[in-house]
C-alpha positions in Angstrom: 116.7 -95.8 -211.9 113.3 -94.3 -210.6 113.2 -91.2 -208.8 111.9 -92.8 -205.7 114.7 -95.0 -205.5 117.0 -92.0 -206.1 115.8 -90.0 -203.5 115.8 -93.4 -201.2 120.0 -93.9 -202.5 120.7 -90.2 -201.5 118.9 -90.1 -197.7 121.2 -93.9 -197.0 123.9 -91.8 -197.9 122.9 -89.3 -195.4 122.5 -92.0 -192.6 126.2 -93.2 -193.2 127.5 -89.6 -192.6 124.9 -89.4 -189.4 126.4 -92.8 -188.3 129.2 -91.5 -187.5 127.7 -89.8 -183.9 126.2 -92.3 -181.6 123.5 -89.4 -180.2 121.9 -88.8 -183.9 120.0 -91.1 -185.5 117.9 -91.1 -188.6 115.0 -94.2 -189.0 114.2 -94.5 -192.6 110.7 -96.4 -193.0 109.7 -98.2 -196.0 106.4 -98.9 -196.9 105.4 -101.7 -199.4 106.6 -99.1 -202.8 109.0 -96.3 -201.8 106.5 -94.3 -203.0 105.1 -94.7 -199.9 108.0 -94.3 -197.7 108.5 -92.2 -194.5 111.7 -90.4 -193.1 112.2 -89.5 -189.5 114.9 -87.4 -189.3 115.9 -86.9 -185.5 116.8 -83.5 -185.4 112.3 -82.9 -185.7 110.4 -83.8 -182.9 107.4 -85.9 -184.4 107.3 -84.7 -188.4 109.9 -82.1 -189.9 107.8 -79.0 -191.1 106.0 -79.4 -194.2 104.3 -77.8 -196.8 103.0 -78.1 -200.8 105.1 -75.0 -201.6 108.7 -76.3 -200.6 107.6 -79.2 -202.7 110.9 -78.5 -204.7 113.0 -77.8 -201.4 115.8 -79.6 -200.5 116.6 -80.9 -197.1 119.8 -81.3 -195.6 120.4 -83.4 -193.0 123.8 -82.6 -191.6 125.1 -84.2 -187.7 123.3 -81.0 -185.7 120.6 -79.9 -187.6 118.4 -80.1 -191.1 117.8 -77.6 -192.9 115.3 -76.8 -196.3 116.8 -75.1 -198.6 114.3 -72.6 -200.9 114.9 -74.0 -204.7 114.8 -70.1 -206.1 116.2 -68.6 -203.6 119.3 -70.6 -202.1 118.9 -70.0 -198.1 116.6 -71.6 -195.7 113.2 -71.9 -195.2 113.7 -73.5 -192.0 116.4 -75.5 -189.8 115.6 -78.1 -186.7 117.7 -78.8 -184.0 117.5 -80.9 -180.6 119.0 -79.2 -178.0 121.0 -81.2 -175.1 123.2 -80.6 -171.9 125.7 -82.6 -173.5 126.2 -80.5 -176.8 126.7 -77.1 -175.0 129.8 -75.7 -174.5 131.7 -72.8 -175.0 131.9 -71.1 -178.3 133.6 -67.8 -178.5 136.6 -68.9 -179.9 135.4 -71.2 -182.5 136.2 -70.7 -185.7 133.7 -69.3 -188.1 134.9 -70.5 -192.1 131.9 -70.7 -194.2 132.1 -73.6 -196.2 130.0 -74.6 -199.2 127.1 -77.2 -197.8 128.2 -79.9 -201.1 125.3 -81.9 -200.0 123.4 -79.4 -201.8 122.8 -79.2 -205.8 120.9 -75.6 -205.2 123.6 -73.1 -205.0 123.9 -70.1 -202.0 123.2 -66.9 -203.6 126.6 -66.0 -202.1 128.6 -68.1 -203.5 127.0 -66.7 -207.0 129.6 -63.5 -205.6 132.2 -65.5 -205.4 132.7 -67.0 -208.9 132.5 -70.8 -208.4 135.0 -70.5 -204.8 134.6 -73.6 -203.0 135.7 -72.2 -199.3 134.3 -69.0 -197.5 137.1 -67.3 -195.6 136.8 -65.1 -192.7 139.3 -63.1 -191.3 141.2 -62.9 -188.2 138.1 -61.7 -185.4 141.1 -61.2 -182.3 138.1 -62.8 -180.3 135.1 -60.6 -181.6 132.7 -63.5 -183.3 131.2 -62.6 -186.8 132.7 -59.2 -187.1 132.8 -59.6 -190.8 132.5 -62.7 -193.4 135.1 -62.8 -196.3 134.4 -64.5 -199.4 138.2 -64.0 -201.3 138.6 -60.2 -201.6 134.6 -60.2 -201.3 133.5 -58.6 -198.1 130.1 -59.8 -196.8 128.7 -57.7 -194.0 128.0 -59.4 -190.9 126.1 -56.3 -189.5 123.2 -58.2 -191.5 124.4 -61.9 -191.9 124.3 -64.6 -189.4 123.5 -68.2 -187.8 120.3 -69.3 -187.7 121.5 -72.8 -185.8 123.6 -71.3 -182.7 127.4 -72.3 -182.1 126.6 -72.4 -178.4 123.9 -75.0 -178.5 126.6 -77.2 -180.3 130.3 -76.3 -179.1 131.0 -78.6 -176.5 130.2 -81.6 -180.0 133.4 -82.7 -182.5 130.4 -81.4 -185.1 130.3 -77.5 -184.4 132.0 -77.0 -188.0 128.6 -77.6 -189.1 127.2 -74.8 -188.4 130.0 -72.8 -190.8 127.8 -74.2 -193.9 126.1 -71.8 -195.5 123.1 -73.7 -195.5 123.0 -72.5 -191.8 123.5 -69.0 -193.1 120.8 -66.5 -192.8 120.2 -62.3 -192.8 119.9 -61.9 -189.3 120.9 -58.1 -188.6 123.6 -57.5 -185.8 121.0 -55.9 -183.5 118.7 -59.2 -183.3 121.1 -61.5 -183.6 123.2 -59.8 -180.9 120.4 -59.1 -178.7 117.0 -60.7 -177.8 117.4 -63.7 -180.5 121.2 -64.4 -178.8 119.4 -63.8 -175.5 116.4 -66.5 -176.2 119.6 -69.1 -177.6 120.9 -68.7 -173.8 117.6 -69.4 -172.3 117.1 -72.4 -174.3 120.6 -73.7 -173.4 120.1 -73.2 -169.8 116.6 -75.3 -169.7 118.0 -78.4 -171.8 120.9 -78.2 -169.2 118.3 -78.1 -166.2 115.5 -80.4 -167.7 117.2 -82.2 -171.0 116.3 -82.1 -174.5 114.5 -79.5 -176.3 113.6 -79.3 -179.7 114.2 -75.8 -182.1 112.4 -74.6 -185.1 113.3 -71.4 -186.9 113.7 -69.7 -190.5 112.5 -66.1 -192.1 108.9 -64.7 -192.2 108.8 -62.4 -195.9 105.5 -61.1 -194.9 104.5 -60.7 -198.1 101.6 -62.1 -200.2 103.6 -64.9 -202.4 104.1 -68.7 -202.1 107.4 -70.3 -200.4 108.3 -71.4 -203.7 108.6 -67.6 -205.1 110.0 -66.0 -202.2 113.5 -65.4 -200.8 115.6 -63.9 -204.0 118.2 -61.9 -201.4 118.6 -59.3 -204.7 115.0 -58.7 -204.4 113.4 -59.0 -200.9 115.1 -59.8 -197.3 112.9 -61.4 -194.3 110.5 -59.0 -192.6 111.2 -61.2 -189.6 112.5 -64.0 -187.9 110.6 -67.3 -186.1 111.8 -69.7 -183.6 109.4 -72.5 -182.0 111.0 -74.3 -178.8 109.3 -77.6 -178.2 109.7 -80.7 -175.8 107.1 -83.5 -175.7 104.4 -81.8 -173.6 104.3 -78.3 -174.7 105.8 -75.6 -177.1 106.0 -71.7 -177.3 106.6 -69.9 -180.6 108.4 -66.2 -180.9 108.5 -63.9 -183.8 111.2 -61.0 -183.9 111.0 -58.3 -186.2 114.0 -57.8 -188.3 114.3 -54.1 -186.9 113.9 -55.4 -183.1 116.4 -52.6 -181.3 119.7 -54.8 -179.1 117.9 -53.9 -175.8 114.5 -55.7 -176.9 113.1 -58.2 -174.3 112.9 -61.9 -176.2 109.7 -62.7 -174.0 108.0 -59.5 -175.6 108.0 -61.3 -178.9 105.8 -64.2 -178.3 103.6 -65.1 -180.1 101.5 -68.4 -181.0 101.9 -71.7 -183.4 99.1 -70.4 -185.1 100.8 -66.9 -186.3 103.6 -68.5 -187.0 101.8 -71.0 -189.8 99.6 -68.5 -191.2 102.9 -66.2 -191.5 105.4 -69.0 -193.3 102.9 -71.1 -194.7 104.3 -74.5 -192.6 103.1 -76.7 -191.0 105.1 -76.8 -187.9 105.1 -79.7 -185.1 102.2 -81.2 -186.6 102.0 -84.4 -184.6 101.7 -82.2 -181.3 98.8 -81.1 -180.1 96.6 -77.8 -181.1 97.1 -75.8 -177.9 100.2 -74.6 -176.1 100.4 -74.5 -172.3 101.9 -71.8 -170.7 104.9 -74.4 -168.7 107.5 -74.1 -171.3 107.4 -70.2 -171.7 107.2 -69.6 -168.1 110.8 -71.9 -167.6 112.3 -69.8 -170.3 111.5 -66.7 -168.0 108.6 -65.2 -169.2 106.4 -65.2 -166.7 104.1 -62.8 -168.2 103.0 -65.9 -171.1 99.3 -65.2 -172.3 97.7 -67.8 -173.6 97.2 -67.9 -177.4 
């Protein structure tokens, strides 16, 4: 069997799982070899985010968001979400189990801790979210771990377990994740629930002179920061937070432009919209004081 036709085998497979919810579709076009073919994956508004150094990434495509996942280093590069009124809900009281993403072949670098377990545990949080992460007897400390997809954006959807694979899984420290990256999921929630759907990008920023495809080993080097593009299909806004951004930081005093944002992961990101951003989107997500990049 060719490795075209492999790949082809393994993304059907994918569409039978996505099937299963009506709201997500995935469109696989063929061209006259599947050499040639295409895949649209509906969770990326126009083309996923692309690049010749995630050449040997994998991508998941799971019901609420995709995700590459770094061959060397196990954990994302990026994830993409759609964001709708419908999927919002309430998600305090989820629960949060880390389970293995077994649509994967590249292994999480946390589950090389845990000896070969199958199932992440977490312990009883008596209502305080992600207070700590429990692999067995192997504490993993949530102070500096996190989600890069949000539970809110997805709790009011049967699907919200998805977001407890550690594909999803990302060193996000407390004091971002609690504070002006929380603070921007909010904002985003409350425009798709005024104005409907809005597309997410976001993954780590290393900072650091290497390729994609030599970064990320979590024993050797963390992300310097943190990226997250909001899009619909007239204009987009990009943010950057610093992985050292204090709980009180403002999320609208991190933008930043499509351009950094490239230059700093080395994707390209929303490449079928156009080069210039308009000031619209960032000024519904209450910052009024946009500048135009």
């Amino acid at each position: 069997m060719s490795d075209s036709l492999t790949v082809f085998i393994q993304y059907l497979r994918v569409v039978a799982r996505l099937m299963r919810w009506g709201s997500v579709t995935v469109v696989i076009c063929i061209a006259a070899s599947t050499s040639a073919q295409k895949i649209h994956i509906s969770h990326c508004m126009g083309s996923c985010p692309d690049s010749p150094a995630t050449a040997n990434n994998e991508i998941v495509v799971r019901h609420l968001f995709a995700a590459s996942i770094n061959a060397d280093s196990g954990l994302a590069d990026w994830v993409a979400y759609r964001v709708v009124e419908a999927a919002l809900g309430v998600a305090s009281l989820l629960p949060r189990v880390w389970q293995v993403d077994n649509l994967l072949l590249t292994e999480s670098p946390y589950l090389r801790l845990a000896e070969n377990t199958r199932v992440i545990n977490q312990p009883d949080l008596n209502g305080r979210a992600d207070q700590s992460y429990r692999i067995n007897e192997l504490s993993i400390d949530a102070r500096n771990n996190g989600r890069l997809v949000p539970m809110s954006s997805f709790a009011g959807t049967p699907f919200w377990s998805d977001l407890n694979y550690l594909s999803n899984l990302a060193a996000l420290p407390s004091a971002l994740r609690e504070g002006s990256w929380s603070r921007l999921d909010q904002a985003i929630n409350e425009l798709a629930a005024r104005s409907g759907e809005l597309f997410v990008v976001s993954g780590p920023l290393y900072l650091i002179q290497e390729p994609l495809n030599v970064r990320g080993r979590p024993e050797l080097v963390l992300p310097s920061a943190y990226y997250k593009l909001i899009a619909n299909q007239g204009s987009y806004v990009a943010f950057i937070f610093n992985k050292d951004l204090p709980q009180h930081a403002h999320y609208c005093d991190q933008l930043s432009s499509l351009l950094e944002v490239q230059q700093l992961s080395g994707l390209q990101l929303f490449p079928d919209m156009q080069d210039s951003a308009t000031t619209e989107l960032a000024a519904v997500l209450h910052c009024t004081s946009y500048r135009d990049f």
